[in-house]
C-alpha positions in Angstrom: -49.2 -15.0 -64.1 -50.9 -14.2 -61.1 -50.6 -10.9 -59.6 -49.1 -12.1 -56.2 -46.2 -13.9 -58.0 -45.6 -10.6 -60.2 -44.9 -8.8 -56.8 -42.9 -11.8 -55.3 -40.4 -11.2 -58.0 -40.8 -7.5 -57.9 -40.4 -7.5 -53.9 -37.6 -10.0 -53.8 -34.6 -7.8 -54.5 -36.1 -5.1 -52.8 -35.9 -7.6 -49.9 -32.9 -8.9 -50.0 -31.7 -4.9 -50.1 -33.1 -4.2 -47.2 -32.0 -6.8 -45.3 -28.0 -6.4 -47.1 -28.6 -3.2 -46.3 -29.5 -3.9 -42.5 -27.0 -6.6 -41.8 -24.3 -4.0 -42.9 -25.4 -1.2 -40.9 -25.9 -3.6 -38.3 -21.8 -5.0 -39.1 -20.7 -1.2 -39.2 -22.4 -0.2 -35.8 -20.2 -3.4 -34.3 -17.0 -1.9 -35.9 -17.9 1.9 -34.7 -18.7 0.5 -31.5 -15.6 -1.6 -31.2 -13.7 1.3 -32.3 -15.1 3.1 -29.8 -14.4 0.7 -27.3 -10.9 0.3 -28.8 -10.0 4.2 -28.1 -11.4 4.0 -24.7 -9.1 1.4 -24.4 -6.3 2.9 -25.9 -6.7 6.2 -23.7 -7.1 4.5 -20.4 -3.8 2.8 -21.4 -2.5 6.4 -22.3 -3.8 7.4 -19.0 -2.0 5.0 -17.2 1.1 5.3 -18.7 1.2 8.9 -18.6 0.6 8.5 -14.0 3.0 5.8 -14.2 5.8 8.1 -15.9 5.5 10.9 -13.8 5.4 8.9 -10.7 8.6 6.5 -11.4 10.4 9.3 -13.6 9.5 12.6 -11.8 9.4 11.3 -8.4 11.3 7.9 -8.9 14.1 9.1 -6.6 11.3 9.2 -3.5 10.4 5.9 -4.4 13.5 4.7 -4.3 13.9 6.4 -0.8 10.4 5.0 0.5 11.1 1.5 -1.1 14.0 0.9 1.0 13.4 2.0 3.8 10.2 -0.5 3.8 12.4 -3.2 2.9 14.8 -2.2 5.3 12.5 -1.6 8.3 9.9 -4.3 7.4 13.3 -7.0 8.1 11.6 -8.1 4.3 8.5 -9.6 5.6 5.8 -8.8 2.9 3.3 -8.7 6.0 4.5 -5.5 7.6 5.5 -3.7 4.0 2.5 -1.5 4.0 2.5 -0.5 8.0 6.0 0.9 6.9 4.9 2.7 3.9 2.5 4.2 5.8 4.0 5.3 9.0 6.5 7.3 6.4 4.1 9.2 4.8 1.3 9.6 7.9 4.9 11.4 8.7 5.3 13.5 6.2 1.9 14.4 6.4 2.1 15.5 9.9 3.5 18.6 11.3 5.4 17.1 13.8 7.6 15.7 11.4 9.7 16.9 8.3 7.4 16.9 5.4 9.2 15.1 2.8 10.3 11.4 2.2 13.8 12.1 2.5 13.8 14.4 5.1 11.3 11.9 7.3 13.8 9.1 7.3 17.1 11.1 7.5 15.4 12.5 10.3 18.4 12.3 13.8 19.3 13.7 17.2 23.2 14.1 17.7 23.6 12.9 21.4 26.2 14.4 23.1 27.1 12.8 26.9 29.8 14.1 28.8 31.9 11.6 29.1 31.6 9.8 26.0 31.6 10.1 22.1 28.6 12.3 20.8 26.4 9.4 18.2 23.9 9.8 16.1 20.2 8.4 17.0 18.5 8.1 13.9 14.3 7.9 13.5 15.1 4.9 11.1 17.8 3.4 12.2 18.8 1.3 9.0 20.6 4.8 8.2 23.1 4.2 10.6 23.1 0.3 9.9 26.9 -0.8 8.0 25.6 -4.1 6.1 22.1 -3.2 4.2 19.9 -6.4 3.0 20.3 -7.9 -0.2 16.4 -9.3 -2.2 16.9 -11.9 -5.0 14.7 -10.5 -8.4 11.8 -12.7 -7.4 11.3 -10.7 -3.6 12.5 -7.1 -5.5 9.6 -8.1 -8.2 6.9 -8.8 -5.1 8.2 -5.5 -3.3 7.1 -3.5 -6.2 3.7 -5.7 -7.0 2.9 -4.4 -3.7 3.8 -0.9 -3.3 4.1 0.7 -7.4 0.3 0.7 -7.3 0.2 2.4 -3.7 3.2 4.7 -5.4 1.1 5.8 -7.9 -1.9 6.2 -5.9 0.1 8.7 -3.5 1.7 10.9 -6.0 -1.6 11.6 -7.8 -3.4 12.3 -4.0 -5.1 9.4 -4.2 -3.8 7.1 -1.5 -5.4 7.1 1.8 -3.1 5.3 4.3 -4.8 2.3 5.9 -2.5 2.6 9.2 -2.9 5.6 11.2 0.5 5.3 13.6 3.3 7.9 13.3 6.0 5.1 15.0 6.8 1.8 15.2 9.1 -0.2 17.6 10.4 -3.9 17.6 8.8 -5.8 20.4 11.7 -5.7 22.8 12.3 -2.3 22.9 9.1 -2.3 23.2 9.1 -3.1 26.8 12.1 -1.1 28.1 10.5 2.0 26.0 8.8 5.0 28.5 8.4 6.8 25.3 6.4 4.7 22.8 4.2 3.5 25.8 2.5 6.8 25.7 0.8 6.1 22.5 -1.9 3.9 21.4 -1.5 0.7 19.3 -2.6 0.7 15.8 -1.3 -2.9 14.8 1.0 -5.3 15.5 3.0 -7.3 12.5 5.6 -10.2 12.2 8.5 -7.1 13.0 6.9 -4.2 14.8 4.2 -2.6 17.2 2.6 0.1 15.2 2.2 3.2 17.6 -0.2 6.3 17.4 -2.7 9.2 18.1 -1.9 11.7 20.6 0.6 11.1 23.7 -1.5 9.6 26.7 -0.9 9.1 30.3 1.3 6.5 31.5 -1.1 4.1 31.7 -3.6 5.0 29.5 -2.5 4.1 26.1 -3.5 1.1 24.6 -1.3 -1.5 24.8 0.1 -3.6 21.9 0.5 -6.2 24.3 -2.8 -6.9 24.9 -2.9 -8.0 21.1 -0.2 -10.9 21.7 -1.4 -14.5 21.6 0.2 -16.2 24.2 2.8 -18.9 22.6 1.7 -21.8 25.0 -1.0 -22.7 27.2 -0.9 -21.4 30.9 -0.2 -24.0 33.1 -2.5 -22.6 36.1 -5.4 -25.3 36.1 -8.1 -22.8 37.4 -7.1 -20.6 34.4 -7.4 -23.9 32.5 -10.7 -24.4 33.6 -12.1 -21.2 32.7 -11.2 -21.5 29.4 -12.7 -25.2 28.7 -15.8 -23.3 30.3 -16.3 -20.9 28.3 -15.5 -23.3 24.9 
């Protein structure tokens, strides 16, 4: 027998050990990684679960608060949710205001004319309102997708408001308001104008009306012809 086929069969199983003994060190480094990738996993979850809990549980009653009164004040829309959400806690945050949730949007003056019954003028007016909105499942369920994570976010001092106003006003009163003029627009949604920064000037704010689309096209044919000009 030659002396290279002696040390084939001699090698072999030394081989084949080696290479069992690779393929399962290789298998048990993919289950200690995947373990390991399992309990980062897990603890994120744990993570998660432990913000949500003290968020909804510890604080659930100034979500509740907040929650309605973006429901209330945002007339539902989805699109002017978050302005709401914000202009509450840009409150709170300020010290103009009250600085809690609750105390923001109980927030009232007692007017008292002299020849008429004293009534209540309340910052959020929904407070005073008899009949309160009522949201199928489906539009509670999209309320929440939309503010539980900003929620969360807050609590923790996470959540940086996106909308810098302190005030918002329905279009109409708007126009008859000397008061909200003062202050500079910040955005303008399906319900509100979005008012804030310092007071100004009358005159010198900017104006959300300067944000409005026009609903038609003016009829004035110069005008007209300006604007097919500059197409």
């Amino acid at each position: 027998m030659k002396i290279s086929t002696v040390f084939a069969i001699i090698a072999t199983p030394a081989i084949l050990a080696v290479t069992w003994y690779a393929i399962e060190t290789a298998d048990r480094g993919e289950e200690i990684t995947d373990l390991v990738n399992m309990t980062v996993i897990q603890e994120e979850q744990l993570q998660k679960q432990a913000r949500n809990l003290y968020a909804f549980q510890e604080r659930g009653a100034e979500y509740h608060l907040i929650r309605q009164a973006v429901i209330e004040e945002s007339g539902g829309r989805l699109d002017g949710m978050q302005n709401v959400f914000d202009v509450v806690l840009n409150r709170v945050a300020s010290k103009d205001y009250p600085n809690t949730i609750e105390a923001v949007l109980k927030q009232h003056t007692v007017v008292r004319p002299k020849d008429k019954p004293e009534y209540i003028v309340w910052q959020f007016s929904y407070w005073g309102d008899q009949v309160h909105p009522t949201l199928t499942g489906d539009q509670l369920a999209a309320v929440d997708a939309l503010l539980e994570p900003l929620w969360v976010e807050y609590v923790h001092g996470e959540y940086q408001t996106v909308l810098k106003a302190h005030s918002f006003v329905t279009p109409s009163a708007f126009r008859t308001s000397t008061w909200h003029e003062k202050f500079d627009c910040h955005a303008v949604d399906s319900a509100h104008y979005h008012l804030g920064g310092p007071k100004r000037a009358a005159g010198q704010a900017v104006s959300c009306l300067q944000f409005i689309r026009p609903q038609a096209r003016p009829a004035d044919p110069i005008l007209l012809a300006l604007m097919e000009a500059q197409k």
